[in-house]
C-alpha positions, -999 to 999 in steps of 0.1 A, spaced: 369 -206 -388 368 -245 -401 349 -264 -375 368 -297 -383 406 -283 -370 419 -252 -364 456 -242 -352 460 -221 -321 489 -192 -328 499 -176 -291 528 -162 -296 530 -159 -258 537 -196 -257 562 -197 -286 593 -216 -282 587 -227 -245 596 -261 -230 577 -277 -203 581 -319 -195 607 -322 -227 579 -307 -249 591 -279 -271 556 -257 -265 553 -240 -297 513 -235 -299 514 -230 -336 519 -268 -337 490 -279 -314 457 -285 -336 420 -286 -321 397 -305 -336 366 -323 -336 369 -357 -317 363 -390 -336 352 -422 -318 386 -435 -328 399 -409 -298 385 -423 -271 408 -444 -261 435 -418 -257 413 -392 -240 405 -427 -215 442 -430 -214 447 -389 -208 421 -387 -184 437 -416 -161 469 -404 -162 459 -369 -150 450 -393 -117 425 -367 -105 399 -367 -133 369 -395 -128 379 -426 -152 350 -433 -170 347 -464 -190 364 -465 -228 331 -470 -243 315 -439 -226 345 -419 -242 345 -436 -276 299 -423 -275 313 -388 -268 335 -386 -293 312 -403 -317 275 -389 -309 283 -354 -290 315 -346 -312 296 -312 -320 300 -303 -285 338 -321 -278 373 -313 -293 406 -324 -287 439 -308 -284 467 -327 -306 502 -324 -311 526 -350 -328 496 -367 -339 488 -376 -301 458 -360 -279 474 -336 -251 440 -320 -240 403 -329 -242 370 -314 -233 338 -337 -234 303 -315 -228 267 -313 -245 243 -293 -246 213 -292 -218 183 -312 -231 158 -287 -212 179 -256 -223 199 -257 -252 216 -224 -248 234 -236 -221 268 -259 -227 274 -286 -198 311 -289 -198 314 -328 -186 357 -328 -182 381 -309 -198 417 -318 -191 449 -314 -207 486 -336 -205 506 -325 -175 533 -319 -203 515 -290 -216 495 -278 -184 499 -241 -182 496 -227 -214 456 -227 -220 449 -252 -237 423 -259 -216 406 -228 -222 413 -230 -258 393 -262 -262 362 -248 -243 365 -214 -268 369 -233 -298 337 -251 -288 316 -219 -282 329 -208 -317 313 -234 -334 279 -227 -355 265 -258 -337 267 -238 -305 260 -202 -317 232 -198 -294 249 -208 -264 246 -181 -235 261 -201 -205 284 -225 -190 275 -249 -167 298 -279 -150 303 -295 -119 335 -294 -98 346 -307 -62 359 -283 -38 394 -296 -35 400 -289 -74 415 -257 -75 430 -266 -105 394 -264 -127 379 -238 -102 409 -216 -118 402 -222 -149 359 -217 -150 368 -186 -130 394 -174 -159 367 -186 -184 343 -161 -169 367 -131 -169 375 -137 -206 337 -141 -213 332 -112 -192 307 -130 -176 292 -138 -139 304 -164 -121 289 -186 -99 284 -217 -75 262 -234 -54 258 -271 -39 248 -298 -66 256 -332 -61 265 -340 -23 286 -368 -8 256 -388 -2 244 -390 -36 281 -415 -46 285 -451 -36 305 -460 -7 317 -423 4 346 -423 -20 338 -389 -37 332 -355 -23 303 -333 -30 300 -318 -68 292 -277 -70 276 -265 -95 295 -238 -112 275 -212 -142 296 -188 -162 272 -164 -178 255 -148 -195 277 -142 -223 
């Protein structure tokens, strides 16, 4: 597989609209992020209006030092899904999957999932064994999709407390779990 773009081909998805966006996957490209992405994925990831907004500059570094272990989803020649992760310092078998998110146009057809495959099946992450992230309680929405991850990996799953309420200025954001998938 080329590690610079890649199309995905579900034929599942083929032909489906969702939000006025004929879903046809073949057209949806993942691909290595350049720094020149991240101010879409800034702009993706407030629009979702659930993801944390991080600052454009800490996007444009993700895109531009860790692109090895991001990708973006793009159709039309705009970004409809992201994932930003790295690998642990202390353990570099295991991928720390920072946010993933994907257009509410295009939500529902695993794109998500997608981007976090297409990253394991890169040479830069061939010795990757687990999955690590960090997720509040009150979203379903990713604890859906780590869980699915782990099926397809036929991997364990699992979650424990991480980051508590305490730990976040001014009580505006709940606790963060720690969530592994693996080994794979």
């Amino acid at each position: 597989m080329n590690e610079e773009t890649s199309q995905a081909t579900d034929n599942e998805s083929t032909g489906r609209t969702r939000g006025g966006i004929a879903m046809n996957q073949d057209t949806i490209n993942f691909r290595l992020p350049e720094a020149r992405d991240g101010k879409q994925i800034w702009q993706l990831v407030k629009n979702t209006g659930v993801l944390d907004l991080n600052s454009v500059y800490c996007y444009l570094l993700l895109c531009d030092h860790f692109r090895n272990t991001c990708g973006v989803a793009e159709m039309n020649g705009e970004i409809v899904g992201f994932v930003t992760a790295y690998l642990l310092p202390t353990d570099k078998t295991t991928l720390f999957v920072w946010q993933v998110g994907t257009d509410a146009a295009v939500r529902g057809h695993g794109i998500a999932r997608k981007l976090i495959m297409e990253l394991l099946e890169r040479d830069y992450c061939k010795n990757v064994t687990k999955i690590q992230c960090t997720i509040s309680p009150s979203n379903k929405a990713s604890l859906a999709l780590f869980n699915s991850l782990a099926k397809h990996l036929q991997a364990d799953f699992s979650r424990q407390d991480y980051y508590g309420k305490s730990l976040f200025p001014e009580g505006g954001h709940e606790q963060e779990d720690l969530i592994v998938v693996g080994p794979f």
